[in-house]
RODRENNU-942407 format. One record per residue (C-alpha): x, y, z; residue number from 1. Coordinates in Angstrom, 2 decimals, always signed. Layout:
BEGIN
c1/c2/c3/pos
X/Y/Z/NUM
...
// end
This chain:
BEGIN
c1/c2/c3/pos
-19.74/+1.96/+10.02/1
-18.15/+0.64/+6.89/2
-17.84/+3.14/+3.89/3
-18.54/+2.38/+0.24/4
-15.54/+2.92/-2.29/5
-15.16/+5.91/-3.64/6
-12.36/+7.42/-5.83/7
-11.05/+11.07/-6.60/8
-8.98/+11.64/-9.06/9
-7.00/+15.03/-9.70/10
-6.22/+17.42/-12.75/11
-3.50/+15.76/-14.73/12
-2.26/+18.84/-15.85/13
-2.02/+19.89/-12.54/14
-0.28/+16.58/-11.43/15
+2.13/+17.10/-14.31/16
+3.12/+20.39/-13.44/17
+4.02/+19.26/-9.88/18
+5.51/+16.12/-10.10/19
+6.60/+15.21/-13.82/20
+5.69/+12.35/-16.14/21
+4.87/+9.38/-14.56/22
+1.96/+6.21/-14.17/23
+0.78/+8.94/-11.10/24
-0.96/+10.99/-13.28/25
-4.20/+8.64/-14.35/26
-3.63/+6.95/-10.47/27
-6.65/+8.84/-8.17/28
-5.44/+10.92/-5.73/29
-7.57/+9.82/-2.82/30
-9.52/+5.67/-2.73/31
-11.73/+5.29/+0.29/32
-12.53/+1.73/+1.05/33
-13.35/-0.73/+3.64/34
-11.52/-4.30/+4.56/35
-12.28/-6.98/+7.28/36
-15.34/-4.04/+8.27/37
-12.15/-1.62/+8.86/38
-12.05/+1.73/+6.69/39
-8.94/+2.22/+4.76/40
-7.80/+5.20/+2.83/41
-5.50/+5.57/+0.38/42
-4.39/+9.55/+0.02/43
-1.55/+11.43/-2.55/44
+0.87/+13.50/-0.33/45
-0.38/+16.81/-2.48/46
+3.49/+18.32/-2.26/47
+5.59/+15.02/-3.00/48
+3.23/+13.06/-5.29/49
+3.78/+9.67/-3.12/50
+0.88/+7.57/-2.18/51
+0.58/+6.79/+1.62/52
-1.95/+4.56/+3.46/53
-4.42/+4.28/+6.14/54
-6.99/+1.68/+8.27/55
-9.32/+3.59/+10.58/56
-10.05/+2.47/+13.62/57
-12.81/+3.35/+16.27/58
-11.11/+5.28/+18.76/59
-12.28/+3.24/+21.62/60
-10.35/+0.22/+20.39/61
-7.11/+1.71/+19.04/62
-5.46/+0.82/+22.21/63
-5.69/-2.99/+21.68/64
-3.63/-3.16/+18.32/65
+0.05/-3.95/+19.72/66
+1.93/-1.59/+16.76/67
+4.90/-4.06/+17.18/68
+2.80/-6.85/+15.53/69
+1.89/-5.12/+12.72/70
+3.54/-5.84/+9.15/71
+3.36/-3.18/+6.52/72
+5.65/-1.36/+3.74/73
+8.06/+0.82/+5.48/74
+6.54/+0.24/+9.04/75
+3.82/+1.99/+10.81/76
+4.49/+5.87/+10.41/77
+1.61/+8.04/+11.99/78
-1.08/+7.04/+14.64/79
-3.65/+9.29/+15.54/80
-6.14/+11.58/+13.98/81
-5.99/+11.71/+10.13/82
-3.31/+15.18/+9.10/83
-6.24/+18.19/+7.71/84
-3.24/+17.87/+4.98/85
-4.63/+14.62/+3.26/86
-8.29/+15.75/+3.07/87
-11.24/+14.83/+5.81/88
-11.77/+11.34/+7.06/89
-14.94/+9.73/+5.29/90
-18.35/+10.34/+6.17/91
-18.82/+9.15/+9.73/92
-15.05/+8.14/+10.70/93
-13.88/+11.42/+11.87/94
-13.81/+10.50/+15.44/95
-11.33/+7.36/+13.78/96
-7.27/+6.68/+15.05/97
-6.01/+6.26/+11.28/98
-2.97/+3.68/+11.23/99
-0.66/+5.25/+8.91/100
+2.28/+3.94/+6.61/101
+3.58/+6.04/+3.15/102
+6.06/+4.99/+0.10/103
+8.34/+7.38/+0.71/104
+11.02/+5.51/+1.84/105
+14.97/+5.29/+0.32/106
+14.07/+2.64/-2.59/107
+10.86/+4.17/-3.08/108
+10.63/+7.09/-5.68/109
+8.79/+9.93/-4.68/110
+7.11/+11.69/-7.82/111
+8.16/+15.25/-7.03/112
+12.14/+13.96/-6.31/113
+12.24/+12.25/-9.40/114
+10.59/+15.44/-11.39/115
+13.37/+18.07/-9.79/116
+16.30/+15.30/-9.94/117
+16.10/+13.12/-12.79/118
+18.09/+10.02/-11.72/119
+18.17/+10.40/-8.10/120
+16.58/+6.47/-7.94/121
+19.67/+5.31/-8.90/122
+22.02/+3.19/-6.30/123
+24.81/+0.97/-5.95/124
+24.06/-1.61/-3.51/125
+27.08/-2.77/-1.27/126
+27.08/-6.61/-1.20/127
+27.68/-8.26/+2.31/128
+31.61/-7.32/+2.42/129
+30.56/-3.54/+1.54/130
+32.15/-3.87/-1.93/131
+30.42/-2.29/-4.68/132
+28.01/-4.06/-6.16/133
+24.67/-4.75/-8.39/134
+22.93/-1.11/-9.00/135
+19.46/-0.85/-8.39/136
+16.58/+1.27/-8.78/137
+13.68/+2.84/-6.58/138
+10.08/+1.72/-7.00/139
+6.80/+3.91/-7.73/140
+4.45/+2.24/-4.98/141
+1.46/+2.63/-7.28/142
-2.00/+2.16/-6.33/143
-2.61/-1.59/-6.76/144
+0.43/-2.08/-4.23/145
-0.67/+0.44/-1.78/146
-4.11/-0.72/-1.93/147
-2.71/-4.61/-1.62/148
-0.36/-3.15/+1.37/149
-2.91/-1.29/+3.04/150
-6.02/-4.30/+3.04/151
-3.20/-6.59/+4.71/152
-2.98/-4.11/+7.32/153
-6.50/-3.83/+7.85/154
-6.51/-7.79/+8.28/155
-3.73/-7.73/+10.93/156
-5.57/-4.75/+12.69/157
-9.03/-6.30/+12.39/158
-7.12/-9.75/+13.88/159
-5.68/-7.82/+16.61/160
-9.28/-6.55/+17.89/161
-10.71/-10.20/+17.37/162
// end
């Protein structure tokens, strides 16, 4: 059952107070919607302010999706029921294996990080001889990526069920 799209968006005041000034705090916290007939579902981690991503899949079928195959920012990092923590699965999908993936990763920057240590995203990058080199800085994964990230997967995963 495909779900229509539907968006929550949380207190900014409350978002401030948690994880600083940022382009997260007019972002919704939770976007359900469906690709390729697959449910996705895009959720705020409510302690670290990152965004992470999910396709549903009916549980009978799960088994066919080779995890190896799939392509998606930072890997695949959770399969299995969707965590109480990010709020119930849309209407009708609770029975669902969620592929999961978050931007949360070492050049990603993580809302509540960057609120408690201001220039953490900060690195040097080694070049190829492990000399010092260029410095570069972490990403906010905002919602247009995660929600670009997060339909690809839903095309690999509907692919792999055919």
């Amino acid at each position: 059952m495909a779900i229509a799209e539907r968006q929550v968006v949380g207190e900014v005041d409350a978002k401030l107070g948690r994880f600083g000034q940022g382009p997260w705090l007019l972002e919704p916290d939770r976007v359900e919607f469906c690709v390729a007939g697959l449910s996705c579902l895009i959720v705020r981690h409510p302690e670290f302010g990152s965004l992470l991503g999910f396709v549903g899949v009916p549980r009978g079928q799960a088994a066919r999706v080779d995890l190896d195959r799939l392509d998606v920012h930072g890997g695949i990092d959770t399969v299995g029921p969707l965590d109480p923590l990010y709020g119930p699965p849309p209407a009708g999908q609770e029975r669902h294996v969620w592929f999961g993936f978050v931007s949360g990763s070492l050049l990603d920057v993580v809302p509540w990080l960057q609120k408690i240590r201001p220039g953490i995203y900060e690195y040097e990058v080694a070049n190829a001889q492990g000399a010092p080199g260029a410095t570069t800085r972490a990403k906010y994964r905002d919602l247009q990526y995660m929600r670009r990230e997060c339909e690809r997967l839903a095309r690999q995963i509907a692919k792999a069920l055919g």
